[in-house]
C-alpha positions as CSV (number, residue, x, y, z in Angstrom):
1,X,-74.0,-123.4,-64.2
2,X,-75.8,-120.7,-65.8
3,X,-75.7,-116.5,-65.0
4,X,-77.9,-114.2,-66.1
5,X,-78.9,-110.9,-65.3
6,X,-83.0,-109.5,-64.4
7,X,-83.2,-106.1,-65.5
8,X,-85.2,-103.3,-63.3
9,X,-87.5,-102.1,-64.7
10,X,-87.4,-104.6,-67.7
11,X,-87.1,-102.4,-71.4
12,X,-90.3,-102.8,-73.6
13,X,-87.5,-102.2,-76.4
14,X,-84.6,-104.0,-76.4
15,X,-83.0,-101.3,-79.3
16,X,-81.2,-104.6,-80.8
17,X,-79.6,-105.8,-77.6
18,X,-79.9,-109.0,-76.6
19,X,-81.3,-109.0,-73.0
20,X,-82.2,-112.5,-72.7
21,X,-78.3,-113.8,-72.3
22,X,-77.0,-117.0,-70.2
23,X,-73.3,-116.9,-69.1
24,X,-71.2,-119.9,-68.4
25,X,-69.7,-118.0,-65.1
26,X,-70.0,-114.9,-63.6
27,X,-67.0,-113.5,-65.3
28,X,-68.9,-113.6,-68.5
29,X,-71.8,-111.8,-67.3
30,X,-69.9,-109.1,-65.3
31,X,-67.7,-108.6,-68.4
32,X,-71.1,-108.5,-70.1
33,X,-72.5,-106.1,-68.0
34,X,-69.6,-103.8,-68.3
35,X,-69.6,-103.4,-72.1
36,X,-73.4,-102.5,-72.3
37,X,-74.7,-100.9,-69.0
38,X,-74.5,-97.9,-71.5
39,X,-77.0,-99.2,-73.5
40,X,-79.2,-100.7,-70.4
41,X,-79.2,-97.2,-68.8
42,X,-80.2,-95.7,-72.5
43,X,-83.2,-98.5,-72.6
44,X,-84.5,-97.3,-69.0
45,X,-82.5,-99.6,-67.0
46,X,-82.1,-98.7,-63.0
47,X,-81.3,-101.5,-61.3
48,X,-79.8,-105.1,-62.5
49,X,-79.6,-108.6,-60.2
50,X,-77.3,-111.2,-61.4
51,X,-78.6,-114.9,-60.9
52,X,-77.2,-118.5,-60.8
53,X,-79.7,-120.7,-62.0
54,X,-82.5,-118.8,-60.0
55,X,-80.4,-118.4,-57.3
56,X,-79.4,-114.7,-56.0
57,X,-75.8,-113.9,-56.2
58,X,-75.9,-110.7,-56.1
59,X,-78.1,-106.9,-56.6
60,X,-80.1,-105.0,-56.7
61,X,-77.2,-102.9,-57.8
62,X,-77.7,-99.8,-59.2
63,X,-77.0,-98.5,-62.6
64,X,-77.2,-94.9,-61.7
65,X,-74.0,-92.9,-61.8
């Protein structure tokens, strides 16, 4: 199974980041999330939704302090 996250709104630049990741499990992609959502909220970032191949785990979540 695949994880990924859709941004909100989506960056027109990604500064070097690769936004276009797919996680093994959701693990991955939370620990992902955690070492960037720096960067996301630097690029413009408000929201993020994490996905299981197309299907909703969970989000919107905000990004906001």
């Amino acid at each position: 199974m695949a994880y990924s996250w859709a941004l909100f709104p989506e960056p027109i630049d990604d500064a070097g980041l690769n936004l276009n990741v797919d996680f093994a499990d959701q693990s991955a992609a939370e620990t992902w999330l955690t070492e960037h959502y720096l960067e996301l909220d630097d690029l413009g970032v408000r929201e993020v939704s994490l996905y299981e191949e197309g299907r909703l785990v969970y989000g919107p979540m905000s990004l906001d302090a």
